[in-house]
C-alpha positions as CSV (number, residue, x, y, z in Angstrom):
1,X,4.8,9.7,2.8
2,X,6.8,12.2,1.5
3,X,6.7,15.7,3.6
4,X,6.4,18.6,1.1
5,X,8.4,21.9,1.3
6,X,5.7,24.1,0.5
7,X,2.2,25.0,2.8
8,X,-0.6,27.7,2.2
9,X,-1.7,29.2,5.0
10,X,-3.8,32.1,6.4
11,X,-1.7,34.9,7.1
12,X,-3.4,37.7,9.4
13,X,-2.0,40.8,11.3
14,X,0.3,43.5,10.3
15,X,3.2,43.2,7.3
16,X,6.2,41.3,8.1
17,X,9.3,42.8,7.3
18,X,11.1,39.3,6.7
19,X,11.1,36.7,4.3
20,X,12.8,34.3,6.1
21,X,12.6,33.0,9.9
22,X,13.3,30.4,12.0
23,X,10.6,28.4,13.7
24,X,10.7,28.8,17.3
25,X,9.4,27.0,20.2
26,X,10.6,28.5,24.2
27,X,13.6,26.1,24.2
28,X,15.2,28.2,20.6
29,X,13.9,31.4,22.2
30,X,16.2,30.0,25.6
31,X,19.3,29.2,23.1
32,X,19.3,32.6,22.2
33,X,21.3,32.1,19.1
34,X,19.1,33.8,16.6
35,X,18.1,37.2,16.6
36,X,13.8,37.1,18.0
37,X,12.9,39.6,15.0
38,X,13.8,36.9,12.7
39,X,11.8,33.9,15.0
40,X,8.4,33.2,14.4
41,X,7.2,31.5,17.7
42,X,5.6,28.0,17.9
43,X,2.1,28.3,18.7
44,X,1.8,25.2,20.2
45,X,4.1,25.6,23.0
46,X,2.3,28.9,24.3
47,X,1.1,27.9,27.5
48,X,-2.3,29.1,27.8
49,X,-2.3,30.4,24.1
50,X,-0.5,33.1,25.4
51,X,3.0,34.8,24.5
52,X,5.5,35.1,26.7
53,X,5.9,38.1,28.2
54,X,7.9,41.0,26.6
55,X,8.0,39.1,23.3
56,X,4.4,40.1,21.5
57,X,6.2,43.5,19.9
58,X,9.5,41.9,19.5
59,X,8.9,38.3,17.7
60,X,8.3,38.2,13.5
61,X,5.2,36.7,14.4
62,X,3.3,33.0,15.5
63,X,3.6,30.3,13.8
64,X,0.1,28.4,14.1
65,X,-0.3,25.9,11.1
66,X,-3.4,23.3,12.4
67,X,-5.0,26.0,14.9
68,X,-8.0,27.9,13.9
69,X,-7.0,31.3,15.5
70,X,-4.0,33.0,17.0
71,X,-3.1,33.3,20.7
72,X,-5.7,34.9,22.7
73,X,-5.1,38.7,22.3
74,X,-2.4,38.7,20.1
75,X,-2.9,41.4,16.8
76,X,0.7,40.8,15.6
77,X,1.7,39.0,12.3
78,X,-0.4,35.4,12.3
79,X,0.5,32.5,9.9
80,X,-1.7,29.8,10.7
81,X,-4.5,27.1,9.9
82,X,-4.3,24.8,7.1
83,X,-4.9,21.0,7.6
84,X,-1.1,20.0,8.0
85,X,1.2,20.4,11.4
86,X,3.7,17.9,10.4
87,X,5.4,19.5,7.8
88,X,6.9,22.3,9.5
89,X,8.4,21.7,13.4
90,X,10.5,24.0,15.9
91,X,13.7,24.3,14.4
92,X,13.1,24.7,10.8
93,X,14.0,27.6,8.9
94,X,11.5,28.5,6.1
95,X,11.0,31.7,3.2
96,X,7.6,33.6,3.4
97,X,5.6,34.8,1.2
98,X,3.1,37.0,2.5
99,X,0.9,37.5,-0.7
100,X,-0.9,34.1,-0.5
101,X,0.3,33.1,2.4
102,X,3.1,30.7,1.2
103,X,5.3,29.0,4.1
104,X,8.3,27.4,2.4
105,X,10.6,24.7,4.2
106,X,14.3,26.3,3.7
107,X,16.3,24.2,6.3
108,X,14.3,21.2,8.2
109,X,16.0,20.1,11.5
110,X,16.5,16.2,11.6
111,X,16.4,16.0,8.1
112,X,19.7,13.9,6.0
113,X,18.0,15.7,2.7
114,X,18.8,19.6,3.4
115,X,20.1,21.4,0.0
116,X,20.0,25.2,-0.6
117,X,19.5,26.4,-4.2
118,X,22.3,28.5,-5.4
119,X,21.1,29.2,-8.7
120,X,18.5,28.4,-11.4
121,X,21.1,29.5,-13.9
122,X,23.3,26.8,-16.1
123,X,25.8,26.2,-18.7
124,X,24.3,23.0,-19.5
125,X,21.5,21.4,-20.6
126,X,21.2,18.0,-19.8
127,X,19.0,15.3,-21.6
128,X,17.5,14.1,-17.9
129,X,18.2,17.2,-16.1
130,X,15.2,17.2,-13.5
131,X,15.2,20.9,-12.9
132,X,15.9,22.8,-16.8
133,X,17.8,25.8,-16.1
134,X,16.4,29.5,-16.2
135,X,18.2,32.4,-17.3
136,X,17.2,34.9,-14.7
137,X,19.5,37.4,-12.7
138,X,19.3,35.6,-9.5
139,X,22.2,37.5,-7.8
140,X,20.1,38.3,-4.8
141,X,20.3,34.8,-4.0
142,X,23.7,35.4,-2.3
143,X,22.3,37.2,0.8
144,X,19.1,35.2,0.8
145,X,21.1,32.2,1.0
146,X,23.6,33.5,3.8
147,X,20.5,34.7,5.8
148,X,19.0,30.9,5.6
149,X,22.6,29.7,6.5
150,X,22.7,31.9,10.0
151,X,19.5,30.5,11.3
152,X,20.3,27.1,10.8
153,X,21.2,25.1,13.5
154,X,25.1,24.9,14.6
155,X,24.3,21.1,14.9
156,X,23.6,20.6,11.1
157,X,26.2,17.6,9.8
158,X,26.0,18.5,6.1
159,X,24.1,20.7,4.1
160,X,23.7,20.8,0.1
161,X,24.2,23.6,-2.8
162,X,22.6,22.7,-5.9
163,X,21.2,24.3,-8.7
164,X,21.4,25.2,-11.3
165,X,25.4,25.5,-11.8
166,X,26.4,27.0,-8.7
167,X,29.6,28.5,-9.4
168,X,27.8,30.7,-11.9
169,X,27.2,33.0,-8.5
170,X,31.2,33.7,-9.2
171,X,32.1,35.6,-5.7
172,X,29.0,35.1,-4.2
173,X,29.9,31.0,-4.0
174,X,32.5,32.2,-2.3
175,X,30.8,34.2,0.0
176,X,28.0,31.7,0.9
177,X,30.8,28.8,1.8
178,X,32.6,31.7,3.9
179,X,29.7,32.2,6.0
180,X,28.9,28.3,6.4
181,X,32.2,28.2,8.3
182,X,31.7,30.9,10.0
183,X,28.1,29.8,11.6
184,X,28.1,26.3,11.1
185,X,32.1,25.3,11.9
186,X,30.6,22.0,12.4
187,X,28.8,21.3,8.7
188,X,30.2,19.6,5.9
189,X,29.0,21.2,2.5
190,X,27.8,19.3,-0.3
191,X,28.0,21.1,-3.7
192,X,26.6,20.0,-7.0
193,X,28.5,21.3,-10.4
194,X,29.4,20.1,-13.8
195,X,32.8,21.4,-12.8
196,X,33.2,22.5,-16.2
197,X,34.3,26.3,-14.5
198,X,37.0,24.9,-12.5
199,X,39.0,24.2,-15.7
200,X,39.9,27.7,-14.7
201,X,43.0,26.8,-12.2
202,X,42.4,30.3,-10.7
203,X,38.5,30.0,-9.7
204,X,39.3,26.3,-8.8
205,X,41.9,27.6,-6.3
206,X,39.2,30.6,-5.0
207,X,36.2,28.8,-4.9
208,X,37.2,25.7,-3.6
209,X,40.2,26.4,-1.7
210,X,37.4,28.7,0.4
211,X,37.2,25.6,2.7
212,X,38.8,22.3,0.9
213,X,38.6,20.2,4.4
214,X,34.9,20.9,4.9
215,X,33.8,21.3,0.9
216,X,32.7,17.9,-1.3
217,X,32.1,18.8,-5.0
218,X,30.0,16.2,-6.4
219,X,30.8,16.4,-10.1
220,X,29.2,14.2,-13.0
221,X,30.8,12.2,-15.3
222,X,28.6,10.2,-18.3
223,X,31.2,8.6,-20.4
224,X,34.6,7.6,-20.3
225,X,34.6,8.8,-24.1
226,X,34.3,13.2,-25.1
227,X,31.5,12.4,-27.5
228,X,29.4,10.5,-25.0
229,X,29.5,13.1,-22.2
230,X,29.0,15.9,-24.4
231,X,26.0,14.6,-25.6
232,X,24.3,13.7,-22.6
233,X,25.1,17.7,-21.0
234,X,24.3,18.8,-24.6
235,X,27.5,21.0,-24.3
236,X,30.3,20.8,-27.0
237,X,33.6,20.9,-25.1
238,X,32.5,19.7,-21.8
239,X,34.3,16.8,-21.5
240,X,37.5,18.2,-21.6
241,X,36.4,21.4,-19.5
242,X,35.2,18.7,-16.8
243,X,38.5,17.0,-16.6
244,X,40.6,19.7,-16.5
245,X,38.3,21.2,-13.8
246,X,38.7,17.6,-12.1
247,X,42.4,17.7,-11.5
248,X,42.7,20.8,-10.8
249,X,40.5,20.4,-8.1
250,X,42.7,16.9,-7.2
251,X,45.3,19.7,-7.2
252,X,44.8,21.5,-4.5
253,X,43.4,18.9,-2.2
254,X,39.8,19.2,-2.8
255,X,37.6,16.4,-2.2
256,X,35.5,15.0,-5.0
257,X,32.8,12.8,-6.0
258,X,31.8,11.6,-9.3
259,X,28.1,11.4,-10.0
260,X,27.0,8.7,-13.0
261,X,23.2,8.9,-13.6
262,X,22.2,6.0,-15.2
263,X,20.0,6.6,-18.5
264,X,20.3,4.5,-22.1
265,X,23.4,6.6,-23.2
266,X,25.9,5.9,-20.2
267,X,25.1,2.4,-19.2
268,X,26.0,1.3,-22.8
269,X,29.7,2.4,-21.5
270,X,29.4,1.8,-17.9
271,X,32.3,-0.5,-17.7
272,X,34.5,1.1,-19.4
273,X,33.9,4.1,-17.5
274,X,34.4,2.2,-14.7
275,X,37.9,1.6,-16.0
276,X,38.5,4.6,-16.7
277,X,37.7,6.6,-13.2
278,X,40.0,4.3,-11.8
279,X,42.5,4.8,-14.3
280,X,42.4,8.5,-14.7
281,X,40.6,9.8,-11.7
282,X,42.1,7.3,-8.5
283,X,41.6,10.7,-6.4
284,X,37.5,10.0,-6.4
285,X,36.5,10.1,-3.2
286,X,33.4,8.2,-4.2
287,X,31.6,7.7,-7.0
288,X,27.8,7.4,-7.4
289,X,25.7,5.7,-9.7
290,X,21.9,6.9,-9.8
291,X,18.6,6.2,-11.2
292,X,16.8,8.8,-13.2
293,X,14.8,11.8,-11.6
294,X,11.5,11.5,-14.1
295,X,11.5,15.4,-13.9
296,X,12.0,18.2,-16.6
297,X,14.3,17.2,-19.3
298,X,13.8,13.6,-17.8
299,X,10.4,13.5,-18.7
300,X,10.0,15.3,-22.2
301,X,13.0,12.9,-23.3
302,X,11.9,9.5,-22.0
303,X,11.9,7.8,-25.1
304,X,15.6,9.0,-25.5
305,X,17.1,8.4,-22.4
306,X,14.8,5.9,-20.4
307,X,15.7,1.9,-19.6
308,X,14.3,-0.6,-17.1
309,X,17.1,-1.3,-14.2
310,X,16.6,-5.0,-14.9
311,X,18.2,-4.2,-18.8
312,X,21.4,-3.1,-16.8
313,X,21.5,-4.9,-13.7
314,X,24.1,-7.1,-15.0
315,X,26.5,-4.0,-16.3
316,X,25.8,-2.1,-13.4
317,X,26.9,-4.5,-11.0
318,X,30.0,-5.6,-13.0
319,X,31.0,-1.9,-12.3
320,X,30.5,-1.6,-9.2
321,X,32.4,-4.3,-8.2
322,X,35.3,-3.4,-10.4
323,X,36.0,-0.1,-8.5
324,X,35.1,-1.2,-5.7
325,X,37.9,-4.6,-5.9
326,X,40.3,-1.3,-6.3
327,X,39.2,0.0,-3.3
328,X,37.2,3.3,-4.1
329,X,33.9,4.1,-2.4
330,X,31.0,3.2,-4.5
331,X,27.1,4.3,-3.9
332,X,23.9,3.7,-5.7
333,X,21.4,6.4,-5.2
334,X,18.0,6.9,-6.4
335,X,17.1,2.7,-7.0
336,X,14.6,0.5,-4.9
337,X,16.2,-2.8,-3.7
338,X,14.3,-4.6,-5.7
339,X,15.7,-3.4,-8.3
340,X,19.3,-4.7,-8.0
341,X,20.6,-8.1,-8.0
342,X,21.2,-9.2,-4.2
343,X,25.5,-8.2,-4.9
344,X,24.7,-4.8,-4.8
345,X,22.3,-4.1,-1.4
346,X,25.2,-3.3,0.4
347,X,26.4,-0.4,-1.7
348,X,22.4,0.9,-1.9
349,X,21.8,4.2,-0.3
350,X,18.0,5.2,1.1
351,X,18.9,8.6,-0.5
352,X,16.0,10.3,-2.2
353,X,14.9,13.6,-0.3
354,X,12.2,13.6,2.3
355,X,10.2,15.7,0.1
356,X,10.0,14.0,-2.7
357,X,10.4,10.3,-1.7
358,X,7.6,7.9,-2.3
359,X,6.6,4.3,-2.8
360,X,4.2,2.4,-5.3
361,X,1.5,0.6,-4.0
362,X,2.5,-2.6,-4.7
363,X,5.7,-1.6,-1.8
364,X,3.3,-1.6,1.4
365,X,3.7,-4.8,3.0
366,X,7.4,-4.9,1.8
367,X,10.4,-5.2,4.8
368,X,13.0,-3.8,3.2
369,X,11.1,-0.3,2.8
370,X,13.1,1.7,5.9
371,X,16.2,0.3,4.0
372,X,14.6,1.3,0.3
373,X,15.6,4.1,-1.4
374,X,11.7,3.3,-3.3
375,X,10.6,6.3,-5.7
376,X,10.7,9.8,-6.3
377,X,7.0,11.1,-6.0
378,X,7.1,12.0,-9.9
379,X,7.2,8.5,-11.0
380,X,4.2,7.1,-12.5
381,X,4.2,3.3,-13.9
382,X,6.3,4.1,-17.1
383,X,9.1,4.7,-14.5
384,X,8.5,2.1,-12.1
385,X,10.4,-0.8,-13.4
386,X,9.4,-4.5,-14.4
387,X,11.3,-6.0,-11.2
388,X,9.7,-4.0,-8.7
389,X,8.4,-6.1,-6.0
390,X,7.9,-7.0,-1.8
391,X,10.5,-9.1,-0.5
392,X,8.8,-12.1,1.5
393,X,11.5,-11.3,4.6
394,X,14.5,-8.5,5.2
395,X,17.4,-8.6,5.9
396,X,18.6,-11.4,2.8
397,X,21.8,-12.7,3.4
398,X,23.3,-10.1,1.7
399,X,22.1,-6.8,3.8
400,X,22.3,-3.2,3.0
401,X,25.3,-1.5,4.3
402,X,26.0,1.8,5.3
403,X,27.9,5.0,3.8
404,X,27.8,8.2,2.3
405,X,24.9,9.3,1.7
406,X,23.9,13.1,0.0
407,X,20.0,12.9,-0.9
408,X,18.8,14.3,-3.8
């Protein structure tokens, strides 16, 4: 069941003067690593219903989602009831909204699928783009997102920037990777762009010489042709802005990945881009080919952009095994198992995000399903695939193997 970012609850007491906290429980209050005006304590590690003492003027408030009241005696800021408990835990760092009472997940602990949104801004438009860009000023966004990043555990492996096009935050990219390394030395950063900015040697140098060791820039790349990948981003020029911003990334020692999303324009070409990442981009750190988000653009151009796995199986494991006989690092993302011929478990990646990972019916007595990467929660049947099916028994001979892995 997929765990949703978002929970409306009853919020009671005076205004808060925050809009985003960390969940707390006594053992985060005992690290003493964040700040307790920016806590909001775990109601259901109060012994007795009761705060600690010395905290009741000092804490952002309770959290109390599932309980039917605050603490005895407390009057302070209240966010609680609802029918849920599971979807927000100690640790977590999550956005209020006090009109309404909105609680939304920022940062969950434990979770592989953490990603911050930089921007909703773009200079794209691409035909199965799951999230269609807004031109807003969204410039505030650089301190909200370096407030989320300093309550965030210092234990966090990797963490994601999406958008949007994040480098459209200019400095304020900049900024927001400065302050990861400062409070999380220990994270590895995951950012999303068409990389079509970075044909600018200068902001390729600033932005991701900021922290090259610690910094992948997954990058996406639809045809080995200009006409095909310009098509597909609906952007005249992109193409060549994208390579240009590829190797001058390779240039200063930045670590890359190429993303392929798999629709009825790129696998018509998929081996010969295969050829041609080897050939022209042998710096890849890895490349990963995944299955549609039925989202946004996705949706309103089905007809366009849609085909069944099963139509391009074959293609799609004849380039995978071509890059990865030459030795690069090769993922598939976004696909259930069933999908693929047998060749290919072993570079299949259980990678869609907690909160928006599902499976069909037809998936519940199937083995393989810790293993699956199964659905995004937006799929109904005309996304689902003719394939799809239970195994009778997992692990086949040929088992799913293990490596990177950036949810999406």
């Amino acid at each position: 069941m997929s765990l949703p970012l978002h929970q409306r609850l009853i919020r009671t007491g005076p205004p808060v003067a925050i809009d985003v906290a960390k969940i707390a429980d006594l053992d985060v209050l005992a690290a003493g690593r964040v700040p307790i005006d920016h806590c909001l304590l775990w109601q259901d590690d109060l012994s007795g219903g009761r705060l600690p003492a010395g905290v009741e003027a000092l804490a952002a408030g309770v959290f109390g989602a599932g309980h039917a009241a605050p603490p005895t005696g407390y009057e302070g800021p209240w966010w609680g009831g609802g029918s849920r408990r599971d979807l927000v835990a100690p640790g977590d760092v999550v956005g209020l909204t006090p009109e309404g009472g909105l609680v939304t997940i920022l940062w969950r602990r434990g979770s592989h699928a953490n990603t911050l949104l930089a921007t909703e801004r773009c200079n794209s438009l691409c035909l199965m783009c799951s999230q269609p860009p807004r031109e807003v000023d969204d410039t505030h966004r650089v301190e909200h997102l370096t407030r989320i990043i300093t309550l965030i555990d210092p234990e966090e492996t990797q963490l994601g920037i999406s958008g949007g096009e994040p480098t459209l935050l200019d400095d304020g990219l900049i900024e927001v990777i400065w302050t990861a390394r400062r409070h999380l030395p220990a994270t590895s950063l995951h950012v999303l762009s068409n990389g079509r900015r970075f044909a600018d040697p200068g902001l390729a140098r600033a932005m991701a010489g900021a922290a090259p060791e610690a910094v992948t820039w997954g990058i996406p790349l639809y045809g080995d042709i200009a006409s095909l990948h310009d098509h597909v981003v609906q952007a005249e020029g992109a193409f060549a802005e994208t390579m240009a911003g590829l190797y001058n990334l390779a240039a200063i020692g930045a670590t890359v990945e190429i993303r392929v999303v798999l629709t009825r324009q790129t696998v018509a070409r998929l081996e010969a881009l295969a050829r041609f990442i080897y050939r022209a981009l042998p710096f890849a750190a890895h490349i990963a080919f995944m299955g549609l988000e039925p989202m946004g653009f996705a949706r309103r151009n089905r007809a366009k952009i849609w085909i069944d796995p099963a139509d391009y199986a074959d293609a799609l494991s004849r380039a995978v095994h071509r890059l990865t006989a030459l030795g690069m690092t090769v993922s598939i993302y976004n696909l259930p198992l069933c999908a693929l011929p047998a060749d290919l478990f072993a570079v299949a990646r259980a990678s869609i995000s907690d909160w928006k990972n599902d499976f069909a019916p037809l998936c519940a007595p199937c083995p393989a399903r810790q293993d699956c990467a199964g659905f995004f929660t937006s799929a109904d049947a005309r996304w689902i695939g003719r394939d799809v099916r239970p195994f009778d028994h997992w692990p086949p001979t040929a088992h799913q193997g293990t490596g990177p892995s950036c949810p999406v």
